[in-house]
CHARMM-style PDB file with segment names, atoms N, HN, CA, C and O in Angstrom:
ATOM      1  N   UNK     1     148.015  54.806 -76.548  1.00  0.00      PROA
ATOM      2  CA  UNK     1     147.948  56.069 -77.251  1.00  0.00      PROA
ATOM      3  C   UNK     1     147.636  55.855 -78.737  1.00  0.00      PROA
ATOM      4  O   UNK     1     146.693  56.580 -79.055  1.00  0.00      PROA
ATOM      5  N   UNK     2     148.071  55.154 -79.714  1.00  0.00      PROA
ATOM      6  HN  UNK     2     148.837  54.566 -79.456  1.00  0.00      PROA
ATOM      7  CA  UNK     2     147.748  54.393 -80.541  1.00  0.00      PROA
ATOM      8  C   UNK     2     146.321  54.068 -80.710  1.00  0.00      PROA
ATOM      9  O   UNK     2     145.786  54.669 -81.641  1.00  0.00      PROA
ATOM     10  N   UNK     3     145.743  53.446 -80.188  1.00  0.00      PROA
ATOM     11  HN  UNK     3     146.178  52.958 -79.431  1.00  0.00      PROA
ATOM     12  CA  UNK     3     144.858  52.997 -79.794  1.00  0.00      PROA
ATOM     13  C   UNK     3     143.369  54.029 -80.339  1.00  0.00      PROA
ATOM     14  O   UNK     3     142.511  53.929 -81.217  1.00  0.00      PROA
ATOM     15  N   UNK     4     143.735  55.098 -79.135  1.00  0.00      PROA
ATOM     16  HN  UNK     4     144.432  55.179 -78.423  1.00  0.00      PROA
ATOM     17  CA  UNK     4     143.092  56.256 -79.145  1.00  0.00      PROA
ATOM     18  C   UNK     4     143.116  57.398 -80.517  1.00  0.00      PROA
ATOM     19  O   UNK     4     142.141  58.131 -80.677  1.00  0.00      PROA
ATOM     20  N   UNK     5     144.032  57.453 -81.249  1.00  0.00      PROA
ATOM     21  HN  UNK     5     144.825  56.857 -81.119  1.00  0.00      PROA
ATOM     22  CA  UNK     5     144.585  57.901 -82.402  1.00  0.00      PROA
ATOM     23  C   UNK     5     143.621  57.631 -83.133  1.00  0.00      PROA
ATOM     24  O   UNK     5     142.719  58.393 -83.479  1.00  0.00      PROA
ATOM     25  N   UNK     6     143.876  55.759 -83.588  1.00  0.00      PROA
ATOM     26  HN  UNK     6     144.609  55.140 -83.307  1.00  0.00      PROA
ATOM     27  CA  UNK     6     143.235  55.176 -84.169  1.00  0.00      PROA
ATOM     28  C   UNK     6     141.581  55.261 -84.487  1.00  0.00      PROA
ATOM     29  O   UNK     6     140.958  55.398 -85.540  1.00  0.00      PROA
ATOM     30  N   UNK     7     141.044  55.074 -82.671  1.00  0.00      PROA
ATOM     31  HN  UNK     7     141.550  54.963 -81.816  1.00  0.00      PROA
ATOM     32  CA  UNK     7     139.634  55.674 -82.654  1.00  0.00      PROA
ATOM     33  C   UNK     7     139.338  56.844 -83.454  1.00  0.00      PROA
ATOM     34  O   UNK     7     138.506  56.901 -84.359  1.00  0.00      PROA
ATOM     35  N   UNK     8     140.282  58.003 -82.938  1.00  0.00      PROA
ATOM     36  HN  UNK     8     140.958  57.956 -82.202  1.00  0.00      PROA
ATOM     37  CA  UNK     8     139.767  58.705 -83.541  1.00  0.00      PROA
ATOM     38  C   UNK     8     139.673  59.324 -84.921  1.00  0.00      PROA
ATOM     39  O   UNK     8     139.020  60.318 -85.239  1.00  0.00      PROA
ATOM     40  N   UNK     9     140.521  58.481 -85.764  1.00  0.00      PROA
ATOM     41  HN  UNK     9     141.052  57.674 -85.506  1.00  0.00      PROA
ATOM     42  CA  UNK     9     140.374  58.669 -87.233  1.00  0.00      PROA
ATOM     43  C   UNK     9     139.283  57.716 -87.513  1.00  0.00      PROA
ATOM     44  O   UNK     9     138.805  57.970 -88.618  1.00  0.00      PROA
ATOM     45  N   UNK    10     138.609  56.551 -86.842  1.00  0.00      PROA
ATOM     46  HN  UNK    10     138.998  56.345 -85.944  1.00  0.00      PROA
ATOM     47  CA  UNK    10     137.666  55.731 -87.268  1.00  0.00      PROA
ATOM     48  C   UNK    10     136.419  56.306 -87.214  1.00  0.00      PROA
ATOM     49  O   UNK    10     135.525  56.121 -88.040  1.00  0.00      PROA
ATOM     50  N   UNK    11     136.345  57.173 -85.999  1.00  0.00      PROA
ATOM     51  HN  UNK    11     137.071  57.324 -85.328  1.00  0.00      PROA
ATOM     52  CA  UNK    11     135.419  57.383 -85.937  1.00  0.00      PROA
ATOM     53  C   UNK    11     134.926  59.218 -86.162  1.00  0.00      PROA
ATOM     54  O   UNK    11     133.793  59.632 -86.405  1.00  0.00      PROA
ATOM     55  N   UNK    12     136.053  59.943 -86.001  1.00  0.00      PROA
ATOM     56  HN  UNK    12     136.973  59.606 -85.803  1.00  0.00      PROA
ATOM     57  CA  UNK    12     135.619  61.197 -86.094  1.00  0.00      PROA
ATOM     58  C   UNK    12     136.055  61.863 -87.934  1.00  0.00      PROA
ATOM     59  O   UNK    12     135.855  63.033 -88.258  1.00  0.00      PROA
ATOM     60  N   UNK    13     136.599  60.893 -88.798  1.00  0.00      PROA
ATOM     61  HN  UNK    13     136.762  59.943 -88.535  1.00  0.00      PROA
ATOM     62  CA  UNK    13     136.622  61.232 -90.268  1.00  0.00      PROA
ATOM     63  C   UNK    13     135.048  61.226 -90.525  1.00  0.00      PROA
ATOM     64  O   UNK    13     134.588  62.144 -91.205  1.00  0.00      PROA
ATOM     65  N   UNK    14     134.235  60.291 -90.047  1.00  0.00      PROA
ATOM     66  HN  UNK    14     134.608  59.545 -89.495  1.00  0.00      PROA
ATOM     67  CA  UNK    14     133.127  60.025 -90.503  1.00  0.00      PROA
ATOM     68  C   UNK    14     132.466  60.788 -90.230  1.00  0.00      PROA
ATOM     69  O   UNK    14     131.839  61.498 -91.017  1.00  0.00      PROA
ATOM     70  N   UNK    15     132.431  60.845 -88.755  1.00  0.00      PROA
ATOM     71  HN  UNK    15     132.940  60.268 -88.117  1.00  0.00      PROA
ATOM     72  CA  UNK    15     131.802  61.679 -88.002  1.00  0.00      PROA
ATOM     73  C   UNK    15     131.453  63.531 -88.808  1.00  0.00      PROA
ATOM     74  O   UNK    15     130.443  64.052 -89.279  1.00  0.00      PROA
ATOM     75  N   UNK    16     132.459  63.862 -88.666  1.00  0.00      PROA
ATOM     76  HN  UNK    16     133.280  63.439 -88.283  1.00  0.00      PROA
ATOM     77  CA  UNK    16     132.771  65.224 -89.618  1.00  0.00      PROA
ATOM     78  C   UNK    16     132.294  65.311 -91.008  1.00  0.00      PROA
ATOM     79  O   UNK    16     131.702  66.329 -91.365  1.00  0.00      PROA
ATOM     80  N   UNK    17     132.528  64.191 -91.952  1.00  0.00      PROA
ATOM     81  HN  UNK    17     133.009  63.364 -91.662  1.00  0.00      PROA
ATOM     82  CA  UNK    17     131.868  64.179 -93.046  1.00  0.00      PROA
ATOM     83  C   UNK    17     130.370  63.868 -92.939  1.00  0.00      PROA
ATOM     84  O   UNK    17     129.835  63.856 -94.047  1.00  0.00      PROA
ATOM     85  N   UNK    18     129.623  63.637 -92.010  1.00  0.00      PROA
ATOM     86  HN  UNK    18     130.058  63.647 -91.110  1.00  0.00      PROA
ATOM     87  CA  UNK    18     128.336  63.312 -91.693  1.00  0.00      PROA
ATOM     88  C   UNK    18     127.505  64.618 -91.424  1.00  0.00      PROA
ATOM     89  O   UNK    18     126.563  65.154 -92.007  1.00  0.00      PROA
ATOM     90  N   UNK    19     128.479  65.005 -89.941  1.00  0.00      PROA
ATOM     91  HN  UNK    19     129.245  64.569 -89.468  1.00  0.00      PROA
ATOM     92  CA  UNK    19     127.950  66.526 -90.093  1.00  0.00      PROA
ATOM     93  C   UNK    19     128.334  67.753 -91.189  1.00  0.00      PROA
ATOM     94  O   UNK    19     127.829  68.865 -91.033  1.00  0.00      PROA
ATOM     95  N   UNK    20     128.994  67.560 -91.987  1.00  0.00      PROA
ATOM     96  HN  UNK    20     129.404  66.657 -92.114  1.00  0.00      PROA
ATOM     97  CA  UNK    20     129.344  68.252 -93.442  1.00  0.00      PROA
ATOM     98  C   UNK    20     127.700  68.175 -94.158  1.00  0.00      PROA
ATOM     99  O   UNK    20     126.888  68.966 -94.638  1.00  0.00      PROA
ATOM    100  N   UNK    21     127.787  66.979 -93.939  1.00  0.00      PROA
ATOM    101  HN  UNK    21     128.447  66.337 -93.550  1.00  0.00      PROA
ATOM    102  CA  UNK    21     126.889  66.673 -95.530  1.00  0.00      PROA
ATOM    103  C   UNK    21     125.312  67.193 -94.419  1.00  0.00      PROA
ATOM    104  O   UNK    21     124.661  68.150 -94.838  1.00  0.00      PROA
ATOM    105  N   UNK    22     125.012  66.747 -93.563  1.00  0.00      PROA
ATOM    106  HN  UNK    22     125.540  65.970 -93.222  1.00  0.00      PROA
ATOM    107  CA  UNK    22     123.713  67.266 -93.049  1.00  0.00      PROA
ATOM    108  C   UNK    22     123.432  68.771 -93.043  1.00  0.00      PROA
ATOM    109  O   UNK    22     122.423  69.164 -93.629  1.00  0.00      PROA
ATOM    110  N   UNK    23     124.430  69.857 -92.285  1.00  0.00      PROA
ATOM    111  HN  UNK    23     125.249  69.538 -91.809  1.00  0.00      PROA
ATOM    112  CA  UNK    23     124.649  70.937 -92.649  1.00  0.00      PROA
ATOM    113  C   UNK    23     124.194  71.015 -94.187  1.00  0.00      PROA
ATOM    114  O   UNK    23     123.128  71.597 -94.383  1.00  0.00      PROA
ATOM    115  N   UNK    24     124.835  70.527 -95.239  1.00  0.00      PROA
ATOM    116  HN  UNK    24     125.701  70.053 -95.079  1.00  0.00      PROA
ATOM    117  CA  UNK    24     124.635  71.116 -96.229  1.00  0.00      PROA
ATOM    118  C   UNK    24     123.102  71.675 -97.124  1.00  0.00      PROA
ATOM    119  O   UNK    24     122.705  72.698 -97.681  1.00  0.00      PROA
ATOM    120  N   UNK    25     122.458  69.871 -96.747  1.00  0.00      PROA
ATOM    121  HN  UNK    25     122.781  69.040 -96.294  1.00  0.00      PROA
ATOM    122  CA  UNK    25     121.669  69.156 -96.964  1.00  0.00      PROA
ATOM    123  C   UNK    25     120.340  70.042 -96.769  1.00  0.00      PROA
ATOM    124  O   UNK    25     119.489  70.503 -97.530  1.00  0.00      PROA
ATOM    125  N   UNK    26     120.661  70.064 -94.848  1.00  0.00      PROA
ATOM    126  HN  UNK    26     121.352  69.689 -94.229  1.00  0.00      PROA
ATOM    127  CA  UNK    26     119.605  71.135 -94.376  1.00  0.00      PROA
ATOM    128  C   UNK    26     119.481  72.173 -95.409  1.00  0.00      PROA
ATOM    129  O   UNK    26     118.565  72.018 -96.218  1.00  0.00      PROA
ATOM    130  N   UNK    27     120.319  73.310 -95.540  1.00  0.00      PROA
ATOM    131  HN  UNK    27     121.063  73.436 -94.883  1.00  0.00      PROA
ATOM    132  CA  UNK    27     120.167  73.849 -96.182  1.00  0.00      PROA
ATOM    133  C   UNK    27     119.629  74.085 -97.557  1.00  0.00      PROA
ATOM    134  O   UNK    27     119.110  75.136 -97.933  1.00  0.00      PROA
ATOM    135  N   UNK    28     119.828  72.858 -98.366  1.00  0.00      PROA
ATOM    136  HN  UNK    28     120.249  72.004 -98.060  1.00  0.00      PROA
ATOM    137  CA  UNK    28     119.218  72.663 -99.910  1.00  0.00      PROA
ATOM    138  C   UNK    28     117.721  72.165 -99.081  1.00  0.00      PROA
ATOM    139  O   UNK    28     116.902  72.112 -99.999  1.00  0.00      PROA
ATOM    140  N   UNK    29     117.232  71.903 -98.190  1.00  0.00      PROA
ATOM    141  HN  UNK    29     117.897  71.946 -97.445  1.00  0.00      PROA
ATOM    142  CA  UNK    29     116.193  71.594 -97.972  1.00  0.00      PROA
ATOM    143  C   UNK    29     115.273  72.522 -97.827  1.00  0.00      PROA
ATOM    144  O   UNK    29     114.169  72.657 -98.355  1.00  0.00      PROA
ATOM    145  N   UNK    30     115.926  73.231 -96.951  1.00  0.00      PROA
ATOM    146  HN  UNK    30     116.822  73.122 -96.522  1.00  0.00      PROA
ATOM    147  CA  UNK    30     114.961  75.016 -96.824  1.00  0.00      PROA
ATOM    148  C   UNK    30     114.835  75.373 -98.275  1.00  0.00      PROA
ATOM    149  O   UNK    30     113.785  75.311 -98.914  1.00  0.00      PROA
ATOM    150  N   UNK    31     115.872  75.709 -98.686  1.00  0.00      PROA
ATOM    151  HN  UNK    31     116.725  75.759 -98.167  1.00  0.00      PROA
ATOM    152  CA  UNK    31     115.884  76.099 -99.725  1.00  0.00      PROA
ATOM    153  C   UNK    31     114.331  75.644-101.026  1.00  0.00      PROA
ATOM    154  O   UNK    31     113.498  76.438-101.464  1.00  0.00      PROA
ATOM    155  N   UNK    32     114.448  74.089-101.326  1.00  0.00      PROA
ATOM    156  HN  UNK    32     115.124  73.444-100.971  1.00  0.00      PROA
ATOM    157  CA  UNK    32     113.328  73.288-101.753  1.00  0.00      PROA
ATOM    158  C   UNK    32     112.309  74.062-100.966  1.00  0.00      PROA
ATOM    159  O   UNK    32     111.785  74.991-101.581  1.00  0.00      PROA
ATOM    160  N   UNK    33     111.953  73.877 -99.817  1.00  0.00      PROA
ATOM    161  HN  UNK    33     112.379  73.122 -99.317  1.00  0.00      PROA
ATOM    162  CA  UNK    33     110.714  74.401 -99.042  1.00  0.00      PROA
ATOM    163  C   UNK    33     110.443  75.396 -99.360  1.00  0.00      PROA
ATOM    164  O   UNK    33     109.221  75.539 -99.323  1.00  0.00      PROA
ATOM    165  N   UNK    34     111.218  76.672 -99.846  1.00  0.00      PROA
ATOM    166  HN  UNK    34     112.211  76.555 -99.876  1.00  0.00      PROA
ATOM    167  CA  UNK    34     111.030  78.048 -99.613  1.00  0.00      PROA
ATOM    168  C   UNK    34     110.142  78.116-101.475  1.00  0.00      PROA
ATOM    169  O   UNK    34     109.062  78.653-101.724  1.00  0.00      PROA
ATOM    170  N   UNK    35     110.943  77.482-102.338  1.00  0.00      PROA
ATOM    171  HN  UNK    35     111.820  77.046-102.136  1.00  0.00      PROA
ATOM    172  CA  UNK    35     110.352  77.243-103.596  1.00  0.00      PROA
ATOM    173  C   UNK    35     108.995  76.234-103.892  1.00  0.00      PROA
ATOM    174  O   UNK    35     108.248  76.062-104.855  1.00  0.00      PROA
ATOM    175  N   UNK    36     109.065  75.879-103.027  1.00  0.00      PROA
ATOM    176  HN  UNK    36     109.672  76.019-102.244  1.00  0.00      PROA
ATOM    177  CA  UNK    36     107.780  75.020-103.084  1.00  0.00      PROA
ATOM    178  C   UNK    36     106.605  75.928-102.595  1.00  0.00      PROA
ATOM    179  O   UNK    36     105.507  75.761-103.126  1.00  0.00      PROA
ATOM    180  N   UNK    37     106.754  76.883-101.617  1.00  0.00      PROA
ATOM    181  HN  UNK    37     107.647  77.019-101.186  1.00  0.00      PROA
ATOM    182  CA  UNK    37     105.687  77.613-101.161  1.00  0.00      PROA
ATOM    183  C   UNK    37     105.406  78.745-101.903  1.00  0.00      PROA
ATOM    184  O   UNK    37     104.324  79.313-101.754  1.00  0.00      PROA
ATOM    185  N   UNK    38     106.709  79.379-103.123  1.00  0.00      PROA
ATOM    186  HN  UNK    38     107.588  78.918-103.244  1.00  0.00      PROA
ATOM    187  CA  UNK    38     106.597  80.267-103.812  1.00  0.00      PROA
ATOM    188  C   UNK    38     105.682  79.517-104.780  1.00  0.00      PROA
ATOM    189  O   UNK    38     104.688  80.212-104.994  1.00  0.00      PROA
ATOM    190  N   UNK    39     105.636  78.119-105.583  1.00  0.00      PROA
ATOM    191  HN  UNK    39     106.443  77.555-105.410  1.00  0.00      PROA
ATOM    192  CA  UNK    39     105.286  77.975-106.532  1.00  0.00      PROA
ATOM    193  C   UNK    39     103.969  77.812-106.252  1.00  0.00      PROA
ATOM    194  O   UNK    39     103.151  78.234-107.069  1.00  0.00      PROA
ATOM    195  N   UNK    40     103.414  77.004-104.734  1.00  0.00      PROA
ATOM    196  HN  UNK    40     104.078  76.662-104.070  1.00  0.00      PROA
ATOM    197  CA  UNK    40     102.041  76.891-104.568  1.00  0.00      PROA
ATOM    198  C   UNK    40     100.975  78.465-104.381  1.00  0.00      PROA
ATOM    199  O   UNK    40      99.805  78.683-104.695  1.00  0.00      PROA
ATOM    200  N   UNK    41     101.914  79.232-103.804  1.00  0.00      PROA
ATOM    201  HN  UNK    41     102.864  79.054-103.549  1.00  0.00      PROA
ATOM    202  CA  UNK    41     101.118  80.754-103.846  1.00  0.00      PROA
ATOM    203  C   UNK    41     101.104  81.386-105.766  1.00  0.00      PROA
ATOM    204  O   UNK    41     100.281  82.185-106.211  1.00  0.00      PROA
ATOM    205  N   UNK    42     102.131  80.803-106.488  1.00  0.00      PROA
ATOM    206  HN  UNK    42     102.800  80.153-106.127  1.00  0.00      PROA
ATOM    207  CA  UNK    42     101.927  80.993-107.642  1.00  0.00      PROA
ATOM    208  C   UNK    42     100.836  80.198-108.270  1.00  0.00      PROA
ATOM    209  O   UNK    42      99.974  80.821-108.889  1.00  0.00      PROA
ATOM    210  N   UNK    43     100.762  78.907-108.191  1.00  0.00      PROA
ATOM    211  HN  UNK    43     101.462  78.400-107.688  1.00  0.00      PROA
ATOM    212  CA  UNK    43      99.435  78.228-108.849  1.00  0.00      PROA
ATOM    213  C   UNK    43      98.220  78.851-108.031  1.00  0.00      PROA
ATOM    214  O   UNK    43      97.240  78.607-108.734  1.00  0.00      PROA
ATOM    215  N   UNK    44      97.858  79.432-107.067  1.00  0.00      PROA
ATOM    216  HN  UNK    44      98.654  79.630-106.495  1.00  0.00      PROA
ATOM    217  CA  UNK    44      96.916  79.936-106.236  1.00  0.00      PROA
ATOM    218  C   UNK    44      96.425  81.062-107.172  1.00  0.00      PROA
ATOM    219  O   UNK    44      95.475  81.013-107.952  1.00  0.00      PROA
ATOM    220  N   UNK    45      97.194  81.993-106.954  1.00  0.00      PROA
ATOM    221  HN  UNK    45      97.966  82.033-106.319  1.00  0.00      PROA
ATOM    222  CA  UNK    45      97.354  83.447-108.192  1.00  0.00      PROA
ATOM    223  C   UNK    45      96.542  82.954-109.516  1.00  0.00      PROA
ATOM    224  O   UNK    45      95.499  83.367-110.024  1.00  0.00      PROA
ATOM    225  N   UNK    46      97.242  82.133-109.796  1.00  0.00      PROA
ATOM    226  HN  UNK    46      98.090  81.798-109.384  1.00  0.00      PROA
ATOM    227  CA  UNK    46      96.850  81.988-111.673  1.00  0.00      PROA
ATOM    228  C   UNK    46      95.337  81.199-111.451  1.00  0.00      PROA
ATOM    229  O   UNK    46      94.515  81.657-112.245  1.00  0.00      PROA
ATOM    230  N   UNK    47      94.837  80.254-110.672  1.00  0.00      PROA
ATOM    231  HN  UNK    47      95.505  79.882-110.027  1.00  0.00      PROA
ATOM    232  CA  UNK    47      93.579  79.360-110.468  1.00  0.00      PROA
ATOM    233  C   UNK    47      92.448  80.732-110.104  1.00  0.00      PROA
ATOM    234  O   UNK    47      91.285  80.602-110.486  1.00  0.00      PROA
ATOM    235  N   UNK    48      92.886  82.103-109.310  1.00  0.00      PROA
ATOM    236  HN  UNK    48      93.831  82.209-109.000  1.00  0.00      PROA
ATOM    237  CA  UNK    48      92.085  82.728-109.217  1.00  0.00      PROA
ATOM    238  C   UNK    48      91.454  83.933-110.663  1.00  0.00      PROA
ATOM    239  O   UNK    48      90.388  84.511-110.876  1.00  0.00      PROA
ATOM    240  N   UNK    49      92.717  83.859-111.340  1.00  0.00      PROA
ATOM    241  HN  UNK    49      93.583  83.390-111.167  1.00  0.00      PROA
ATOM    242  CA  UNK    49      92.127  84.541-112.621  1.00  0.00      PROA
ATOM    243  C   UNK    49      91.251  83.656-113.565  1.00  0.00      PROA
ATOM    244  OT1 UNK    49      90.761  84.139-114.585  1.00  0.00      PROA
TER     245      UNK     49
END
């Protein structure tokens, strides 16, 4: 029983903080993406005047 305890603080602390940080991550990623496509339709705009 011990044993099993053990496992699972070895492996599911990490575990959880792994999927924490990816969750997050994803998100600041869209995020980047969504501004990156605003700024390229903005340099588009201004190259046509």
């Amino acid at each position: 029983m011990e044993e099993l305890i053990s496992q699972i603080a070895n492996i599911g602390f990490p575990m959880a903080v792994s999927v924490f940080l990816l969750v997050r991550i994803e998100s600041k990623i869209t995020e980047l993406s969504d501004s990156i496509k605003d700024l390229s339709n903005n340099i588009s705009l201004i190259m046509r005047k």
